[in-house]
PLY file of the C-alpha trace (Angstrom):
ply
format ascii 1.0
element vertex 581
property float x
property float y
property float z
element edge 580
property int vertex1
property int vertex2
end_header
12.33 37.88 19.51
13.68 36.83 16.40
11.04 35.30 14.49
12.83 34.25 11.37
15.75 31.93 13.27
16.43 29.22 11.68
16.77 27.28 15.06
13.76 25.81 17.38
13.09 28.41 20.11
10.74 28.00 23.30
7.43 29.10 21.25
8.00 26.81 19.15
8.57 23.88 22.19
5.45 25.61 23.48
3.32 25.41 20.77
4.02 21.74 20.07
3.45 20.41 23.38
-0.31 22.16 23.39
-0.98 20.77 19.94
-0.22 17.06 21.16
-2.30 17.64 24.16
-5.10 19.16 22.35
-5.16 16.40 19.09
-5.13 13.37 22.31
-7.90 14.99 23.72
-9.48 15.39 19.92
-8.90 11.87 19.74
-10.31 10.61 23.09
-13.37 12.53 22.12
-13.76 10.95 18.69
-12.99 7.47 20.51
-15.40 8.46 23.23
-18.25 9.49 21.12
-18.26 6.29 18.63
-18.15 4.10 21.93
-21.65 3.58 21.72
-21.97 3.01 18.05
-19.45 0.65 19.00
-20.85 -1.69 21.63
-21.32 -4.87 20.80
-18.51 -5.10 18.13
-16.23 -7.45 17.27
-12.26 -7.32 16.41
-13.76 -6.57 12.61
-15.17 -3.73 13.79
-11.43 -2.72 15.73
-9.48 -3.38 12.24
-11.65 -2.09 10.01
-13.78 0.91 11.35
-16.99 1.80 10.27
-18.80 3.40 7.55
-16.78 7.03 7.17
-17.86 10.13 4.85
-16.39 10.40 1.46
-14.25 13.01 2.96
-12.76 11.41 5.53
-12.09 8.42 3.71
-10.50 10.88 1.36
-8.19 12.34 3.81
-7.49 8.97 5.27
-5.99 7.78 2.38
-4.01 10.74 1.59
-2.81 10.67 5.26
-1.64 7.39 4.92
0.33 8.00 1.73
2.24 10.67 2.82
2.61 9.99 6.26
5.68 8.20 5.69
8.34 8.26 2.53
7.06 11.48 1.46
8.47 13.70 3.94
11.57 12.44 3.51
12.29 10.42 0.56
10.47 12.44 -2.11
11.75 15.61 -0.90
15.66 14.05 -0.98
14.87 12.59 -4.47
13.42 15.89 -5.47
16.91 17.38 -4.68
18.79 14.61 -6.11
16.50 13.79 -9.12
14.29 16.38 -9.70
11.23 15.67 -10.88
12.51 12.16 -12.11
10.90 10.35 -9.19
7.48 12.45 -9.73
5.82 9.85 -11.82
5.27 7.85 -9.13
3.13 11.04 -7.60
0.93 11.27 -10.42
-1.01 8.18 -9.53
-4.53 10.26 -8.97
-5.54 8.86 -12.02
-4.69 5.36 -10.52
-6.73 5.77 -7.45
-9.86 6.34 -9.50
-9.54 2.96 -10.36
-10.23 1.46 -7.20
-13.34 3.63 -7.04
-15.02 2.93 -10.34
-13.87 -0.13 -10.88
-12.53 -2.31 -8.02
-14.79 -1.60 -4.94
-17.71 -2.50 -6.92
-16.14 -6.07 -7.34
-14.78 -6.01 -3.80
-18.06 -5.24 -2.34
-19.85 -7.83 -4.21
-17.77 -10.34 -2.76
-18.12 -8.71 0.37
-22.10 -9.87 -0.02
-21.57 -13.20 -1.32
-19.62 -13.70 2.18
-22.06 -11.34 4.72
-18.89 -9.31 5.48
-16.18 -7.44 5.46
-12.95 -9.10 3.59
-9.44 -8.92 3.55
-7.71 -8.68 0.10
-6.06 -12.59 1.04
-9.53 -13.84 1.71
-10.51 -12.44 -2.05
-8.14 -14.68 -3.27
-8.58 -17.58 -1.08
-12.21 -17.49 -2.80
-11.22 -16.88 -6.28
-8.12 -19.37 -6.58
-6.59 -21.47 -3.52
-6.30 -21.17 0.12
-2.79 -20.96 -0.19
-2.63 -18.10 -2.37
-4.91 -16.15 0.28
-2.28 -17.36 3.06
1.06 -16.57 0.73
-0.50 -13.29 0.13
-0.70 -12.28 3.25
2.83 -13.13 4.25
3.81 -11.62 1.40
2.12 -8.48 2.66
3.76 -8.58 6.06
6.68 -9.00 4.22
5.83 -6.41 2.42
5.51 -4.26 4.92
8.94 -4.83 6.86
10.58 -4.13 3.86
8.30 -0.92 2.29
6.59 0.45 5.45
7.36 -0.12 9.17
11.20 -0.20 8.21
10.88 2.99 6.00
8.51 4.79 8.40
10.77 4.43 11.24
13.41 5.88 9.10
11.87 8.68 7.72
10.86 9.61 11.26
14.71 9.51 12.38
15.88 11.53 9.71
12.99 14.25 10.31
14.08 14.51 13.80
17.55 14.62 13.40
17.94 17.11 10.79
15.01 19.35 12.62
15.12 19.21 16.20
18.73 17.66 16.82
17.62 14.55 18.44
19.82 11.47 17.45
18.37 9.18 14.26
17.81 5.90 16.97
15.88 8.27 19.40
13.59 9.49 17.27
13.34 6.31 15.19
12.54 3.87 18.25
10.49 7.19 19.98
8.14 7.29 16.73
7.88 3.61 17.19
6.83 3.52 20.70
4.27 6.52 20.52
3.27 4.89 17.71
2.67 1.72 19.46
0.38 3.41 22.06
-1.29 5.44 19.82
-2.51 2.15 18.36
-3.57 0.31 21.23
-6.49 2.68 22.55
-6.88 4.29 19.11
-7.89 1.38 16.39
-8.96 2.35 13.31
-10.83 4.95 14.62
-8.14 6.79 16.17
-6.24 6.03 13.16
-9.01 7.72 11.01
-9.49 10.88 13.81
-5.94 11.68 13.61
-5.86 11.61 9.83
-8.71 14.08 9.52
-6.79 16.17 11.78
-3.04 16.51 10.39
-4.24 16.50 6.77
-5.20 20.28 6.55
-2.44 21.06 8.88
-0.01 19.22 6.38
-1.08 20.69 3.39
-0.96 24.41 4.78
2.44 23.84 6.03
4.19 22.35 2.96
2.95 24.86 0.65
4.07 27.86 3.29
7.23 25.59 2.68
7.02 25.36 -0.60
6.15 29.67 -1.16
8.66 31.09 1.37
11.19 29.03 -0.18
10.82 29.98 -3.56
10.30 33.73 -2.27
13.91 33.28 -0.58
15.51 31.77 -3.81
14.16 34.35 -5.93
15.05 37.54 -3.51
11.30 38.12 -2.29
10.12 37.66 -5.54
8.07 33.94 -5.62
8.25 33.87 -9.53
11.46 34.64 -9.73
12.31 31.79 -7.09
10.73 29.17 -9.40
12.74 30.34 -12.34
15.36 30.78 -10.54
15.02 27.18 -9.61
13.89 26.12 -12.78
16.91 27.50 -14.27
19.63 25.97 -11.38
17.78 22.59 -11.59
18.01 22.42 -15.61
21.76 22.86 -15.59
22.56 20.12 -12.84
23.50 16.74 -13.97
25.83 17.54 -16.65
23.66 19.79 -18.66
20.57 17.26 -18.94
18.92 18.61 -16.32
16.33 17.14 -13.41
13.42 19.23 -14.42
12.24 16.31 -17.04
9.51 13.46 -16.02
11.01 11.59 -19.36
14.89 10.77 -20.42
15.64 9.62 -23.18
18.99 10.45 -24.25
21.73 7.83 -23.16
24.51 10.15 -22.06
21.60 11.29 -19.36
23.20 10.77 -16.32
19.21 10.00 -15.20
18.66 7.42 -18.16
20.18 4.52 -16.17
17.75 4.76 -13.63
14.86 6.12 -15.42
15.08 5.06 -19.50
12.96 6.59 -21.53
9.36 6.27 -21.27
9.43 2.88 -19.92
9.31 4.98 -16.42
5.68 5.61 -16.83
5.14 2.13 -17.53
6.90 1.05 -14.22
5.43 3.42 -12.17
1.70 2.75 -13.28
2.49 -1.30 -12.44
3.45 -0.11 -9.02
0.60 2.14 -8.80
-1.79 -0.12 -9.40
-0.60 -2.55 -7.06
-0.45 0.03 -4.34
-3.76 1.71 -4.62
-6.02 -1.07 -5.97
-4.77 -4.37 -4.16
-3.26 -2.91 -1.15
-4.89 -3.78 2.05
-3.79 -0.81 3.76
-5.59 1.39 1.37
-8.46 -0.64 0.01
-9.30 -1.31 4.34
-10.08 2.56 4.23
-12.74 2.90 1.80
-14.17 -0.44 2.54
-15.59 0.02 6.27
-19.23 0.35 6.32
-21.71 0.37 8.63
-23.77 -3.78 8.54
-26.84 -3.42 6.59
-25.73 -0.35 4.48
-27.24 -0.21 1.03
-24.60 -1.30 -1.29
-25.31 2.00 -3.63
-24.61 3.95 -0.44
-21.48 2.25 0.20
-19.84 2.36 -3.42
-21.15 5.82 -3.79
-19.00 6.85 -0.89
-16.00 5.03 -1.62
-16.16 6.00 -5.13
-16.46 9.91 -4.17
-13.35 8.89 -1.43
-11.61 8.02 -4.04
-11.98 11.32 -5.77
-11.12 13.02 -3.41
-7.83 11.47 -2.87
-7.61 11.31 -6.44
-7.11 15.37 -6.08
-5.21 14.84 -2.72
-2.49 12.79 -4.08
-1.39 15.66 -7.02
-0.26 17.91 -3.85
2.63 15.53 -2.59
4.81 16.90 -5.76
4.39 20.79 -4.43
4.54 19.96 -0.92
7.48 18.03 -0.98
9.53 16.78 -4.26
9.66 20.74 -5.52
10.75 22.00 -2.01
13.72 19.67 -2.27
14.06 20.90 -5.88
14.33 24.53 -4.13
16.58 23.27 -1.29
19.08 21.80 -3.94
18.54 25.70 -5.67
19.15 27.57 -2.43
22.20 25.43 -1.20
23.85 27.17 -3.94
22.88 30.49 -2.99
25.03 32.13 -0.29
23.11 32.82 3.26
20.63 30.32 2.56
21.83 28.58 5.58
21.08 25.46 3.72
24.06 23.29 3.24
23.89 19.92 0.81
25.94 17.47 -0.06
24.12 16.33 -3.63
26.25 12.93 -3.21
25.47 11.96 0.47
21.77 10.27 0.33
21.93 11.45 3.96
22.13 14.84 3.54
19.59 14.81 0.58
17.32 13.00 2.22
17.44 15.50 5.36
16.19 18.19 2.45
12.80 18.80 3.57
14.01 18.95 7.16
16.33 21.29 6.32
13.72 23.29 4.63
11.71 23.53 7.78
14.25 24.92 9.93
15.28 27.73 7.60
12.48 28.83 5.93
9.64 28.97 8.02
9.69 31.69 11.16
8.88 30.70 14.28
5.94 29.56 15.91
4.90 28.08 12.34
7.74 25.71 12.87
5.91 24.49 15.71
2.97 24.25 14.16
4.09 22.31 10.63
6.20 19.98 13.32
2.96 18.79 15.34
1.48 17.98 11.01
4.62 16.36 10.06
4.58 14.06 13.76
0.55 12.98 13.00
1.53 12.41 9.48
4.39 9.86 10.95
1.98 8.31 13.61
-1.14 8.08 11.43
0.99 6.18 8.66
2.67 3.95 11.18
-0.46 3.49 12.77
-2.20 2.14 9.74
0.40 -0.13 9.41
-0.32 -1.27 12.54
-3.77 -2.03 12.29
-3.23 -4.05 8.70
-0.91 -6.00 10.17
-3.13 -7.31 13.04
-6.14 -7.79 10.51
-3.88 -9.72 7.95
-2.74 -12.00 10.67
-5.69 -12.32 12.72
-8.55 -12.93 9.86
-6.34 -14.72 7.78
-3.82 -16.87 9.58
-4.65 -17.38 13.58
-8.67 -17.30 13.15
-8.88 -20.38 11.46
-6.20 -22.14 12.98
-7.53 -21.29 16.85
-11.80 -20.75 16.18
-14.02 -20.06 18.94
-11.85 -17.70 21.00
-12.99 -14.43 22.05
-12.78 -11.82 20.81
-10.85 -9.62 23.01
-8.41 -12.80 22.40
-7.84 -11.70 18.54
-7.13 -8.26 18.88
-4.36 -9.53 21.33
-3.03 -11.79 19.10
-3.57 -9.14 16.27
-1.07 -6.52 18.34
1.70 -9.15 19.04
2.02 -10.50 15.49
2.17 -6.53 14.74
5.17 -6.09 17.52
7.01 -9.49 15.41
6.51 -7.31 12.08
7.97 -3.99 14.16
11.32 -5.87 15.21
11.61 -7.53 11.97
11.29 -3.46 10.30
14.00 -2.07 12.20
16.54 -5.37 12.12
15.78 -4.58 8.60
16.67 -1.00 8.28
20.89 -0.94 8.65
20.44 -3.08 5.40
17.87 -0.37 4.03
19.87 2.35 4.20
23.29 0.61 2.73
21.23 0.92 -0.19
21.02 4.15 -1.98
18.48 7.07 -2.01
15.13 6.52 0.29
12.48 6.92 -2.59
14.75 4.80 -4.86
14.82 2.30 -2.56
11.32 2.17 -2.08
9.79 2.12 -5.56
13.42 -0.25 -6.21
11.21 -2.64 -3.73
7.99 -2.58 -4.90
8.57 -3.47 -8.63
9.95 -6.42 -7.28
6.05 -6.85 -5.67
4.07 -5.36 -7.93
4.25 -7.64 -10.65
2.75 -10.84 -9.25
-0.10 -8.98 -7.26
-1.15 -6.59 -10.78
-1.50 -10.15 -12.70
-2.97 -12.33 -9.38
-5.59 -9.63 -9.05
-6.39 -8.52 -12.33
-6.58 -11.47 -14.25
-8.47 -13.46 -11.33
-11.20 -10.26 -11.71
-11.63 -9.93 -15.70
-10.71 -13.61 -16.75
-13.03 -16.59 -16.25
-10.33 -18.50 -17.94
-7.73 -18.46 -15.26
-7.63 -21.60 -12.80
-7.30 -21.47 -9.34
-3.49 -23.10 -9.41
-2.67 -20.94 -12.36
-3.44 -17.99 -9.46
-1.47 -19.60 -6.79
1.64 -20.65 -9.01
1.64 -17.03 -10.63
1.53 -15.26 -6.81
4.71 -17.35 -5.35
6.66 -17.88 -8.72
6.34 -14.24 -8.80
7.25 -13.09 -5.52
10.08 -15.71 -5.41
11.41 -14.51 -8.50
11.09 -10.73 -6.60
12.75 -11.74 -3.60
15.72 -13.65 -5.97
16.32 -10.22 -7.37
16.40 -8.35 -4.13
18.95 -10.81 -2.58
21.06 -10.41 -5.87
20.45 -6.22 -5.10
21.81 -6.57 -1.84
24.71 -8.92 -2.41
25.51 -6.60 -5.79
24.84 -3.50 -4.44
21.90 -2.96 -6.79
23.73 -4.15 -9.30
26.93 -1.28 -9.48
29.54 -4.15 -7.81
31.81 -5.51 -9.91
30.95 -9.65 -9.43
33.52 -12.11 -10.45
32.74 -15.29 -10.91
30.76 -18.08 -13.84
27.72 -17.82 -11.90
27.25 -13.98 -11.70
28.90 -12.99 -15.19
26.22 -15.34 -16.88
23.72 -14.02 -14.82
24.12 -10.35 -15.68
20.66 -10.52 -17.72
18.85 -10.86 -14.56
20.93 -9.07 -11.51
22.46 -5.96 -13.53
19.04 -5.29 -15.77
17.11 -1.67 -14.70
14.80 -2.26 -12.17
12.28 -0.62 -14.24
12.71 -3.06 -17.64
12.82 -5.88 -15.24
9.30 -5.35 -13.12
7.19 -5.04 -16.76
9.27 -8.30 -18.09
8.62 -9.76 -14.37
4.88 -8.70 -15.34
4.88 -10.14 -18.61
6.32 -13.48 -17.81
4.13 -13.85 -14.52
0.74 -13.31 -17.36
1.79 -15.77 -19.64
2.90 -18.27 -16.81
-0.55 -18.23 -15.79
-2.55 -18.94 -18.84
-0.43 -21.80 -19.82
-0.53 -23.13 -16.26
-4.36 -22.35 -16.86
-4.43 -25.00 -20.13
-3.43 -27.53 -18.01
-4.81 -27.14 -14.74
-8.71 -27.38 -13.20
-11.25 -25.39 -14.15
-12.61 -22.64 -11.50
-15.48 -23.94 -9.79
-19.10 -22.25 -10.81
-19.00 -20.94 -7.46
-15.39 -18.83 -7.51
-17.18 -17.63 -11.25
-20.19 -16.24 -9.64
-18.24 -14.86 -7.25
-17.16 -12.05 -9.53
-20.28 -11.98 -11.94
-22.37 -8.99 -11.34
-25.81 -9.76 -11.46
-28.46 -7.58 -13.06
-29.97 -6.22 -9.49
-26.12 -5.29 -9.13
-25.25 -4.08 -11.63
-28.19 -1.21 -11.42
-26.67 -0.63 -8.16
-23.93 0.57 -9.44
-25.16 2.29 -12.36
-27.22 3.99 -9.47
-24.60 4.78 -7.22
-22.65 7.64 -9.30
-23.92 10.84 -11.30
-22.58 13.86 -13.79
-20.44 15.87 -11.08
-18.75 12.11 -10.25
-17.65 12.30 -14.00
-17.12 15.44 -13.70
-14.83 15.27 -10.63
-13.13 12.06 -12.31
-11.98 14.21 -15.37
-10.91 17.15 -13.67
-8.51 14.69 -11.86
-6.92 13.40 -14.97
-7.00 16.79 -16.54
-4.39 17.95 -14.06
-2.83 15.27 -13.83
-2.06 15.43 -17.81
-1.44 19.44 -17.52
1.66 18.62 -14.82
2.91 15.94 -17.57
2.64 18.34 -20.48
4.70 21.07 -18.13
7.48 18.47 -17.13
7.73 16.52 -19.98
0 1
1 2
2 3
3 4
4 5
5 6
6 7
7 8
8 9
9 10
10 11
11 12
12 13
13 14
14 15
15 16
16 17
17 18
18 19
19 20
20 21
21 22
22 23
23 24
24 25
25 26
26 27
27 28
28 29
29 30
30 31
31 32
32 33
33 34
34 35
35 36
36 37
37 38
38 39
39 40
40 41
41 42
42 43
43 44
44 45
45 46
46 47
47 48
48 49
49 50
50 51
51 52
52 53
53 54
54 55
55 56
56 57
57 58
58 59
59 60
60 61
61 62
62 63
63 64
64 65
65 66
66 67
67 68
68 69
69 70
70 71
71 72
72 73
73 74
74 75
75 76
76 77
77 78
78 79
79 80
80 81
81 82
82 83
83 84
84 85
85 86
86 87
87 88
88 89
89 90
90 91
91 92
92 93
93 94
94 95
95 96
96 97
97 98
98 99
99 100
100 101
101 102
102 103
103 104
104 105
105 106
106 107
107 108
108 109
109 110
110 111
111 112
112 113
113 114
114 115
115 116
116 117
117 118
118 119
119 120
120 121
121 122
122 123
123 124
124 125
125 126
126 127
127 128
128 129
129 130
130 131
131 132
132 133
133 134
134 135
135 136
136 137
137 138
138 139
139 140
140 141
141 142
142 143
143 144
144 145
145 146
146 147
147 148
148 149
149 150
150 151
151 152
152 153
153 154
154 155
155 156
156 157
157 158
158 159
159 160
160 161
161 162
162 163
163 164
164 165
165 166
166 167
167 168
168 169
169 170
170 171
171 172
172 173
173 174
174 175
175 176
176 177
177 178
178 179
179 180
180 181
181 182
182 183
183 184
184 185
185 186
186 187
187 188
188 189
189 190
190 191
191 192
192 193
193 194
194 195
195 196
196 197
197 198
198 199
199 200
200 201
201 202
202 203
203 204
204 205
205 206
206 207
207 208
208 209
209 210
210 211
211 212
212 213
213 214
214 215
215 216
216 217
217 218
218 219
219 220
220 221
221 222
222 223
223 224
224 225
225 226
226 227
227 228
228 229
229 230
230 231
231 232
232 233
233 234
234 235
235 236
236 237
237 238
238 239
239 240
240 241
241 242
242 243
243 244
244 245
245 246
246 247
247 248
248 249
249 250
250 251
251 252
252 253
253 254
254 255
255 256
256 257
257 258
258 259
259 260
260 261
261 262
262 263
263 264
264 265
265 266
266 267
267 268
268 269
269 270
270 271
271 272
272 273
273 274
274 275
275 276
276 277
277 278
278 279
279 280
280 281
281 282
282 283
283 284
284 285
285 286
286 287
287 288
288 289
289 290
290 291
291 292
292 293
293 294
294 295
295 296
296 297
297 298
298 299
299 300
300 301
301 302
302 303
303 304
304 305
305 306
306 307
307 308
308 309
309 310
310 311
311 312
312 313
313 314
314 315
315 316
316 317
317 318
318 319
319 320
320 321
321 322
322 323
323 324
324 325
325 326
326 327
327 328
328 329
329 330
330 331
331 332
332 333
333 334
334 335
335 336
336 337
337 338
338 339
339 340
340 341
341 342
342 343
343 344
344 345
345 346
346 347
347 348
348 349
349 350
350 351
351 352
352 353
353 354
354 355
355 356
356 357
357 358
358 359
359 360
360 361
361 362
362 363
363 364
364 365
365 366
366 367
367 368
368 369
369 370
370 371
371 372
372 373
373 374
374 375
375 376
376 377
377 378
378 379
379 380
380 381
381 382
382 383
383 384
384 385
385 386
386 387
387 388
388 389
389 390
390 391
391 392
392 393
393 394
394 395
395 396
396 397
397 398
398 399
399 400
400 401
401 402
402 403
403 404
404 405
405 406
406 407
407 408
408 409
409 410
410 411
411 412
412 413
413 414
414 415
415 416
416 417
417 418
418 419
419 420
420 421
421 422
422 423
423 424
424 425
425 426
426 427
427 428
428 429
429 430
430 431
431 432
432 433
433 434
434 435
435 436
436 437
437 438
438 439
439 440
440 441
441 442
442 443
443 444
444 445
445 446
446 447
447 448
448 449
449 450
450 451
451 452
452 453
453 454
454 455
455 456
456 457
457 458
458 459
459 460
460 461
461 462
462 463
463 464
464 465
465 466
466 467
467 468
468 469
469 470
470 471
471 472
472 473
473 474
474 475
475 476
476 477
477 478
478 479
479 480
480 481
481 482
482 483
483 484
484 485
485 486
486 487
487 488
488 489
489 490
490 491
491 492
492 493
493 494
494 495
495 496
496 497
497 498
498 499
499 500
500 501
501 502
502 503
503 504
504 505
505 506
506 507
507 508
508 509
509 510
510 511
511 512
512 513
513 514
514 515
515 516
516 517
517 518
518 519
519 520
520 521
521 522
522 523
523 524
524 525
525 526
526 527
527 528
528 529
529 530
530 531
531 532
532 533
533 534
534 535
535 536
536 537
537 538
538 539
539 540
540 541
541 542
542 543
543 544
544 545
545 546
546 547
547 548
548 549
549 550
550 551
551 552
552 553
553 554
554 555
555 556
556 557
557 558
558 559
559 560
560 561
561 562
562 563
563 564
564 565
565 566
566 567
567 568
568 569
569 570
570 571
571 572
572 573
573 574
574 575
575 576
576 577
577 578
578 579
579 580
């Protein structure tokens, strides 16, 4: 047998139908265990799970990170781009953010109200009703345009490019297993499945990641990475895509990424994303009722952590392979063959590195990561979804219905979101490099949600309207911009016209420069608003003033190897900047 084809062969068939069968029966075992802890829940207990170990709360929220644009769209942008896109991957410093700082506010509140809350419900309390309500469809919108729609995607490309199955199959098949997966599973099965593909996933990529470099450098794996160092620092005219910064104009990169403003874009987005984001902050806040509140932040913080340390792999695992399959697409007998300028082809990178570089059997194996990965993301997305809608929208609209009523209700507002994600996606990919898209999208969000949330926390002096008008202006002013990208081709059409040639300030500026002016603007909006409008109530104050008792808890709730932890995060995270700069 030839192990090293670079085609799928029956053992590798073989060894991914036993691993499906083997993680379902994981997963009915895991689902089948926590019945009884279970019994007598209600649909909060379905969306949000239960109290988890630091670990797996870890691994859940590196799961559902990478699940998705990663294994596609960083690896293509990583052959396109280099290591342009990698700021966005350095956000381990971000997540310990929500650890230290934002759970302890979040689970305060959660006290105040005897229970678990949505992020719309925060607001709701702190400002308006309608701010809670407008950020929720904001999220669902959110996620047609940044996750179901994306997910689905990335799970046709990885199909097509590695097992030869058409982009619709395995787009609408992800969906479907997906959908299935869901309905017995929960957030349990969501959290099971995580714990499972993580180590899987991480031992794959970086076999990925070695053999590859050992094939570009001739069996030598230090001689691959200067090899690749050396291939990637000559592309783009010269400039290279081995640079996190660009600051030279005649940088082919510096259009997209100018200067050091990137850093400042990316931490906006990344602060949106891991501190605000319902489907991440739902993972570390599930605890079991009663739990000492020291216990609970103590966990979450040291979740945090972890993923803190998790989320500095995605760059090796994915964005350099597709720096190496760029490299080895230029070295004869690779078997890899790239077309730089097709956002098809380079976003089929990691796929490609798959098939060629790992032998078989280990194909099969990495494949069975990659699908969990998919599922487990999609999954999550799932479950948000029917939380968002359910707690926030139908609950109070139709009270007293059972609960077995809600979680119905929950999974057909998530089907609505589904159809809406792939009527979106022929529009999605008209648009340009995966990852670019993406992060394109989300500094169109981030803005209104970074000043909503972190002025409503740290300033007393904000008013409830001022939080409501800064939440829609913002997003409406997002969603102006996003019609203008898709009308303008993200800006690169040539408009005529009064309207769009005195307009250029707004649809042709880098996306970058426009989310921190977005951010700026939204700020100031809301403490002028603020001079005008009501007062917060005592009660929406208290509602984010720790009290002494609390505030012990917390002091109580981390030690010397949490700081220590913290710092090696942001050590490493400043060593890869220092390397790349």
């Amino acid at each position: 047998m030839n192990w090293n084809t670079n085609e799928f062969i029956w053992l590798d068939w073989l060894i991914l139908a036993v691993g499906i069968i083997a993680i379902v029966f994981a997963i009915y075992y895991a689902i089948k265990k926590d019945k009884e802890k279970m019994k007598g829940a209600d649909s909060q207990d379905y969306l949000f799970g239960k109290g988890e170990p630091w670990y797996i709360i870890g691994a859940a929220i590196f799961a559902a990170n990478i699940g998705s644009e990663h294994l596609v769209g960083l690896a293509g942008t990583g052959a396109k781009d280099g290591v342009g896109m990698a700021h966005w991957e350095m956000q381990g410093w971000m997540i310990l953010i929500l650890g230290w700082l934002f759970v302890p506010f979040y689970q305060l509140l959660n006290n105040k109200l005897g229970r678990i809350i949505t992020m719309p419900e925060f607001l709701k309390f702190r400002y308006t009703k309608r701010t809670g309500s407008w950020l929720s469809i904001i999220t669902l919108i959110a996620y047609v345009l940044t996750k179901v729609s994306v997910t689905a995607f990335t799970g046709g490309i990885f199909f097509e490019y590695l097992l030869g199955i058409p982009f619709w199959y395995g787009a609408l098949g992800l969906i479907a297993i997906t959908a299935v997966f869901t309905v017995f599973g929960g957030m349990k099965g969501v959290m099971t499945l995580s714990a499972i593909q993580t180590p899987i996933l991480i031992i794959g990529s970086f076999l990925v990641l070695f053999l590859g470099l050992s094939m570009l450098g001739d069996g030598n794996i230090a001689a691959g990475w200067s090899e690749m160092m050396r291939v990637c620092d000559a592309a783009h005219d010269g400039f290279g895509t081995t640079h996190m910064f660009h600051t030279d104009p005649a940088d082919p990169m510096y259009p997209q990424f100018p200067g050091y403003v990137v850093f400042l874009g990316a931490s906006i987005i990344g602060f949106w994303y891991w501190c605000t984001d319902q489907h991440i902050v739902q993972r570390v806040l599930g605890q079991t009722k009663g739990e000492d509140n020291r216990d609970v932040m103590k966990r979450a913080r040291r979740g945090t952590i972890a993923a803190g340390y998790f989320k500095l792999l995605p760059v090796f695992m994915f964005l350099i392979p597709g720096m190496i399959a760029y490299a080895l697409s230029l070295k004869t007998g690779s078997g890899i063959e790239m077309d730089i300028t097709n956002t098809h082809d380079t976003d089929g990178a990691y796929a490609m590195m798959v098939k060629n570089i790992l032998p078989a059997g280990v194909k099969g194996i990495v494949t069975i990561g990659f699908i969990c990965a998919l599922v487990a993301s999609l999954a999550a997305f799932f479950n948000s979804c029917a939380t968002l809608f359910t707690e926030d929208f139908y609950k109070p609209m139709k009270q007293g219905m059972s609960e077995s009523h809600y979680v119905f209700v929950g999974r057909v507002a998530t089907v609505v979101v589904v159809l809406l994600g792939l009527a979106w996606m022929p529009v999605m990919m008209s648009m340009g490099n995966l990852y670019s898209y993406l992060q394109d999208i989300q500094s169109l969000i981030a803005p209104a949600m970074v000043a909503v949330f972190t002025l409503g926390i740290f300033s007393k002096r904000i008013t409830p309207k001022a939080g409501e008008v800064g939440l829609i202006g913002g997003f409406l002013i997002g969603m102006l911009r996003l019609l203008t990208n898709v009308l303008t081709g993200s800006g690169k059409n040539v408009m005529e016209g009064a309207f769009w040639e005195n307009t250029t300030w707004f649809w042709q500026t880098n996306w970058l420069i426009f989310e921190v002016w977005l951010l700026v603007f939204i700020i100031v909006m809301m403490f002028v608003v603020s001079m005008f409008t009501k007062k917060p109530s005592a009660e929406q104050i208290a509602a984010i003033t720790f009290t002494k008792d609390y505030k012990r808890s917390i002091r109580e709730s981390w030690g010397i190897w949490d700081i220590v932890a913290t710092l090696g995060v942001i050590a490493l995270c400043g060593a890869f900047y220092a390397y790349f700069w």
